[in-house]
C-alpha positions as CSV (number, residue, x, y, z in Angstrom):
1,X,-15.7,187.9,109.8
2,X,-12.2,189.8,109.8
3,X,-12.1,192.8,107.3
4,X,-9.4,192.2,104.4
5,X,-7.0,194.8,104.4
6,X,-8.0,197.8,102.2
7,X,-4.0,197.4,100.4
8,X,-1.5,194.6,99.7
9,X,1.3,196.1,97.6
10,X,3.5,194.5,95.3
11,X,6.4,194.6,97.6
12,X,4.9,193.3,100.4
13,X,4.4,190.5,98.1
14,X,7.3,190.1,97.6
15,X,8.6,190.5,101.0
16,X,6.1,188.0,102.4
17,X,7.5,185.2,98.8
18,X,11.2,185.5,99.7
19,X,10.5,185.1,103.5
20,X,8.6,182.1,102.8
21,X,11.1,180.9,100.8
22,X,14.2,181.7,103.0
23,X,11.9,179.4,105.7
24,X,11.6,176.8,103.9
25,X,15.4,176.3,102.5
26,X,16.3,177.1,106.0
27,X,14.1,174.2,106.9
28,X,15.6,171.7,104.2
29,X,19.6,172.9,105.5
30,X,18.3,171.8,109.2
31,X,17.0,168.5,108.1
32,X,19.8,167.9,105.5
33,X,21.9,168.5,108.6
34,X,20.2,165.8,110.7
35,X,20.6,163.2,108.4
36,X,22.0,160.1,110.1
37,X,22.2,156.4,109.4
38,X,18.4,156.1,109.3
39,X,18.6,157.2,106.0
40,X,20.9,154.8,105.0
41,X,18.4,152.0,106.7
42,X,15.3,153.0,105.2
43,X,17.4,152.5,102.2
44,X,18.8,149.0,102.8
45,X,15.5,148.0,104.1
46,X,14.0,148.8,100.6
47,X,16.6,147.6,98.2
48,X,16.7,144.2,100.3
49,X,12.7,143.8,100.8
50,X,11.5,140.9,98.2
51,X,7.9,143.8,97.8
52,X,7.3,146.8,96.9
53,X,7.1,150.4,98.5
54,X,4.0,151.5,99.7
55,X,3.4,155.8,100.8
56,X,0.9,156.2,103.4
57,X,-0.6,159.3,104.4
58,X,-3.9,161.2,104.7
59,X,-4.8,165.1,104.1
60,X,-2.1,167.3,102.9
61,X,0.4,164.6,104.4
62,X,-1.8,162.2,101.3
63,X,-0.7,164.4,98.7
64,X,3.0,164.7,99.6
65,X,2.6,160.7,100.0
66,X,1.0,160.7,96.6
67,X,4.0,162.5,95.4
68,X,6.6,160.2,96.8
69,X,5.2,157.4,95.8
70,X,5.6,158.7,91.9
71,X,8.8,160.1,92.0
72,X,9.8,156.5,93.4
73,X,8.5,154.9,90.6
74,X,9.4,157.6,88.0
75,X,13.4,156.6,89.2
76,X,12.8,152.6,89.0
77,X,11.7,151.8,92.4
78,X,7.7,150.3,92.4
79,X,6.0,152.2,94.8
80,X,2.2,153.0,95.5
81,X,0.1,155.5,97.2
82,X,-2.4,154.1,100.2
83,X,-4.8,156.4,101.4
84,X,-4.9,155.8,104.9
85,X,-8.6,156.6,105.1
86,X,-9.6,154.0,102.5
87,X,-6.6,151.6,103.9
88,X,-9.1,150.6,106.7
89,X,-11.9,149.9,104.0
90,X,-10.6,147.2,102.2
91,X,-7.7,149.1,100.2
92,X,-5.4,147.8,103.2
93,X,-5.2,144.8,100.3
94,X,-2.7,146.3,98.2
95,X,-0.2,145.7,100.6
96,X,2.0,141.7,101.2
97,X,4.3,140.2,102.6
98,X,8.0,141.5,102.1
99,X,6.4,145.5,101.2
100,X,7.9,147.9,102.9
101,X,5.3,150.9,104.1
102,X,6.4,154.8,104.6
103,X,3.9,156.1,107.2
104,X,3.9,159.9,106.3
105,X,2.5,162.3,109.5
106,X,3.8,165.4,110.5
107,X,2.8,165.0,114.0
108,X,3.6,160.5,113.7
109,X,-0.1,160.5,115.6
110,X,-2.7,160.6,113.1
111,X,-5.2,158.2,114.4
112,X,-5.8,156.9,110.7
113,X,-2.2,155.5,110.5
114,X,-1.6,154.5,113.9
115,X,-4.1,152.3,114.0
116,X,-2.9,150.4,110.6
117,X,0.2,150.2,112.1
118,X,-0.2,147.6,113.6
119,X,-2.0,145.7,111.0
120,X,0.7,146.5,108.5
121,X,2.8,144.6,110.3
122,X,0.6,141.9,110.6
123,X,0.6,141.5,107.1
124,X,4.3,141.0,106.9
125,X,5.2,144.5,106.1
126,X,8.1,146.6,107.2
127,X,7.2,150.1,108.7
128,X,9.1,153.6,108.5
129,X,7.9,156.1,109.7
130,X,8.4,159.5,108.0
131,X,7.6,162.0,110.9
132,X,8.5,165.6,112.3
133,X,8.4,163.7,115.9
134,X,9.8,161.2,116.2
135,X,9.3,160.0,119.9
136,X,5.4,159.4,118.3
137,X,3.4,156.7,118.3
138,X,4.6,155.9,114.6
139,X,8.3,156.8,115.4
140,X,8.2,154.5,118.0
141,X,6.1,151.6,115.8
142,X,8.6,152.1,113.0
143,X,11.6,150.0,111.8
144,X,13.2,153.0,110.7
145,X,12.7,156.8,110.8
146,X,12.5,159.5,108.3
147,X,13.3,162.4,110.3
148,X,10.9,165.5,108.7
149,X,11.4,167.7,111.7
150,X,10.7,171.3,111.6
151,X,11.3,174.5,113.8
152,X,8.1,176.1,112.4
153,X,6.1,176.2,109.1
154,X,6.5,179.6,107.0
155,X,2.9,180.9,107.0
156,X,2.6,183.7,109.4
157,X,0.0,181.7,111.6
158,X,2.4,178.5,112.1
159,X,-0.3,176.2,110.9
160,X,-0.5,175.5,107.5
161,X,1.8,172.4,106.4
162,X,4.6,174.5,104.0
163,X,8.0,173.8,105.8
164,X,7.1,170.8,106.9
165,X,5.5,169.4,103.6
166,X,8.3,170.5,101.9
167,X,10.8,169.0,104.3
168,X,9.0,165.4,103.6
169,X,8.6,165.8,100.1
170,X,12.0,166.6,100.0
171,X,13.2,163.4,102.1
172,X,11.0,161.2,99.7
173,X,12.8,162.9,96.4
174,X,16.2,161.8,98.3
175,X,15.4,158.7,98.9
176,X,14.2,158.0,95.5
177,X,17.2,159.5,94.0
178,X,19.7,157.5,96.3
179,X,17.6,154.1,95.6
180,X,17.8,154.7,92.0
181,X,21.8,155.6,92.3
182,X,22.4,152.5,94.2
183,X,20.8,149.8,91.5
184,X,22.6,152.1,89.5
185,X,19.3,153.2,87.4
186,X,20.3,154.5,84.4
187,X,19.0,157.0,81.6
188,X,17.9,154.6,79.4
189,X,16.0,152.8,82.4
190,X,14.6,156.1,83.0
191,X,13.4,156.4,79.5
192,X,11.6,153.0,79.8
193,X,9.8,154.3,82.5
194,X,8.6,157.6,80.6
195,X,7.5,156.0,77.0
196,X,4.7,158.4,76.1
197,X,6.2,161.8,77.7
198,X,8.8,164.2,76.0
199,X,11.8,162.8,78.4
200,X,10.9,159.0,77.0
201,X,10.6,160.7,73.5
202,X,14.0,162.4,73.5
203,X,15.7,159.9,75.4
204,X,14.7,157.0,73.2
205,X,13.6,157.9,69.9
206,X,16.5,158.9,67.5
207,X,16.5,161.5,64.4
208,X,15.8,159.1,61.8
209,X,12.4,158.0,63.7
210,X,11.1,161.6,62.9
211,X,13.5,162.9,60.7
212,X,11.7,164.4,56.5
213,X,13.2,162.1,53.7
214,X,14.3,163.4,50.6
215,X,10.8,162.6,49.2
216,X,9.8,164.8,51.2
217,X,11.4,168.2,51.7
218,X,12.9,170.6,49.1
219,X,15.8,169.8,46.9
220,X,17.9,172.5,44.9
221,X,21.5,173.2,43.4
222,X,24.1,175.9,44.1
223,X,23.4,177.0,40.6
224,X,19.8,177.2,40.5
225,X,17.4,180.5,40.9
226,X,16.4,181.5,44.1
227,X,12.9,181.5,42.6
228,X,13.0,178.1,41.8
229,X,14.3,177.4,45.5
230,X,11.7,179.3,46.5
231,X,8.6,177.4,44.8
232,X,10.1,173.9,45.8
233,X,10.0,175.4,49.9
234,X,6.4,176.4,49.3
235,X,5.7,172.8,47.8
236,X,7.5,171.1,50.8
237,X,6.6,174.1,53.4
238,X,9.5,172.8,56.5
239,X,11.1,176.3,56.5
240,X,14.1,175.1,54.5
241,X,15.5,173.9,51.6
242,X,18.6,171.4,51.2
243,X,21.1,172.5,48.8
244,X,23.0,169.6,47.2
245,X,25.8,168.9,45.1
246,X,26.8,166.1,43.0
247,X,25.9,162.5,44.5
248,X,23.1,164.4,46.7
249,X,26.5,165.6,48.8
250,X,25.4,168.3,51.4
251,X,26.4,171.9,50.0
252,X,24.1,174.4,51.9
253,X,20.9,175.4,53.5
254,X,18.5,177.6,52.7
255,X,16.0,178.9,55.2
256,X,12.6,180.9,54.9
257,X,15.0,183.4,57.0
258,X,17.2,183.1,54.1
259,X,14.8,184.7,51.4
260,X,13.3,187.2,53.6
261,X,16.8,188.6,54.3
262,X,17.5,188.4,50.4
263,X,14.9,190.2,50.0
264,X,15.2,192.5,52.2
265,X,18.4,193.8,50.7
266,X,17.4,193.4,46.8
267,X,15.3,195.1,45.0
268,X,14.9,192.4,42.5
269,X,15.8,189.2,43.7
270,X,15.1,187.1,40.2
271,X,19.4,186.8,39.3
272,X,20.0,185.5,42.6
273,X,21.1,181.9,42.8
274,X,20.7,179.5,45.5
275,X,24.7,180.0,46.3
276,X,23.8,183.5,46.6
277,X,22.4,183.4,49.6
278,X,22.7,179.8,51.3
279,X,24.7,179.0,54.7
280,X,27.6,177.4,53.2
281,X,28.8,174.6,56.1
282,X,25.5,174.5,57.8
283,X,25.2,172.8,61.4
284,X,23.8,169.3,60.7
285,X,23.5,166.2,62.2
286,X,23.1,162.3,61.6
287,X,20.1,160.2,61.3
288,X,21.3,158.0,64.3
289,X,21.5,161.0,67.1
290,X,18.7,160.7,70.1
291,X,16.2,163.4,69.9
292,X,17.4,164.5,73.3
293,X,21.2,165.5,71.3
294,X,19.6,166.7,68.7
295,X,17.1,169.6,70.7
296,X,20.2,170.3,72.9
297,X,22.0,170.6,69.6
298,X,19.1,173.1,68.3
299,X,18.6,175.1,71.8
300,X,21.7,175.3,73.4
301,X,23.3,177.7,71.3
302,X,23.5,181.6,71.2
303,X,21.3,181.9,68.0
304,X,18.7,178.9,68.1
305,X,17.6,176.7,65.2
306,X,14.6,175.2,64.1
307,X,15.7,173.2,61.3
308,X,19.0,170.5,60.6
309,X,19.8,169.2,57.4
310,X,20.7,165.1,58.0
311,X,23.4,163.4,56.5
312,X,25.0,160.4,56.3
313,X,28.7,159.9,57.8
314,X,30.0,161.0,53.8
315,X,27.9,163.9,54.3
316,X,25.3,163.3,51.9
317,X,22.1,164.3,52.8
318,X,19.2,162.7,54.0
319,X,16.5,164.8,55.0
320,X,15.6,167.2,57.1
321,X,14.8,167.3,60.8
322,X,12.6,170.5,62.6
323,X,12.4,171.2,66.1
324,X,8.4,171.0,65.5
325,X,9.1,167.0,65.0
326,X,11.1,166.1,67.8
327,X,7.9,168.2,70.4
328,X,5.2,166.3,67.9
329,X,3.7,163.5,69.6
């Protein structure tokens, strides 16, 4: 067994990361390059197929299949994985008449899938062959090609699959993205396709789904001790406390930030009033902004926020929204 080297230094670690990254992105500029009107047949060939998309593949080829196949669904186009191994074994049922079947092989000769090419067909499917060859036994089997050709992969051996995995992962994401831009998928389809996760959360749920009523955060007046501001934020601990005017009307905010910093510069903090040291004209928002608005609204900002008083369009207030409810689940 070969002796490890005695050092690997921290440079020529990252020597060895950007060269494999500089292969790789030099890899994905070639194949970007080669693009033809294959491309634009594979996609034709799906959006006019009455079925669905089925990824082929087997080894690491599998997984990038695997991959594929879920970013085609993630962007509106029903796709599955087929394991090419299991294909032969009965799984082979998944696919019908009017599916349209990406074969993925590096080398478009992996026994596995050449021999289901054939029945694939027989089965009424159309085949495309995503291959680094393609003058292969898929290539030449294949309605279409994917062409996933690479020079040489970036580990130092030329064996393991990185450039060229990366090249076909890559083809599959464009594909996916230019299936979904031509039945012009939009963000709200994408939402309906991510219900549970944080994207379907921010994209379909709006501030009032999550939002703290005024039965249930802190409630004082310009006018009124700091204390008493104080004991009403520990009651309703949300890090803040709205400070309203006449008719519940919006006047201020005060944050747990807030009474640290009052405190911080007072000795005695027992004359101060709420005015005293509220943000007068605090950033707030309305009940019917998307979650998504609202955490852009929160983040993207020199100084972030966790909390947002919410008002109605007359500006009285609402409630209160944190950052910690639009991430709950």
């Amino acid at each position: 067994m070969k002796k490890k080297p005695k050092t690997f230094s921290k440079s020529k670690a990252l020597m060895v990361a950007r060269a494999v990254l500089a292969e790789e992105t030099q890899a994905l500029q070639a194949a970007a390059g080669r693009l033809d009107d294959n491309f634009s047949r594979v996609v034709e060939l799906i959006r006019r197929a009455p079925g669905k998309v089925v990824v082929v593949g087997l080894g690491k080829s599998g997984l990038v299949a695997n991959a594929i196949a879920a970013t085609l669904c993630s962007l509106g186009t029903t796709a599955v994985y087929l394991h090419a191994g299991e294909a032969a074994h009965g799984d082979i049922g998944i696919v019908t008449q009017g599916d349209v079947v990406i074969l993925v092989s590096k080398s478009g000769a992996t026994p596995e899938l050449v021999r289901l090419a054939p029945v694939l067909r027989a089965r009424g499917a159309k085949l495309v062959a995503l291959t680094g060859h393609r003058r292969s036994p898929l290539g030449e089997e294949a309605d279409a090609i994917l062409d996933a050709f690479v020079v040489r992969e970036a580990d130092p051996l030329g064996l393991a699959p990185t450039s060229s995995a990366i090249v076909a992962l890559a083809l599959g994401h464009a594909l996916a993205v230019a299936l979904a831009q031509a039945e012009g998928f939009s963000t709200e389809d994408f939402a309906r396709t991510h219900p549970s996760g944080q994207l379907g959360r921010n994209l379909l749920l709006r501030v009032a789904d999550v939002m703290h009523g005024l039965d249930e955060i802190a409630l004082t007046a310009p006018d009124e001790k700091i204390r008493d501001a104080v004991v009403a934020m520990t009651r309703w601990p949300l890090g803040a406390a709205c400070v309203v005017g006449p008719h519940k009307k919006l006047a201020g905010l005060v944050t747990d930030g807030d009474v640290r910093r009052a405190l911080q510069q007072h000795e005695d903090i027992r004359p101060l009033t709420v005015a005293d040291v509220m943000t007068v004209n605090p950033v707030r928002i309305v009940p019917e902004t998307l979650l998504g608005d609202a955490l852009r609204l929160m983040e993207d900002r020199p100084s972030q926020i966790s909390v947002l008083p919410v008002v109605d369009a007359k500006g009285r207030c609402l409630g209160l929204l944190r950052l910690h409810d639009i991430y709950q689940h």
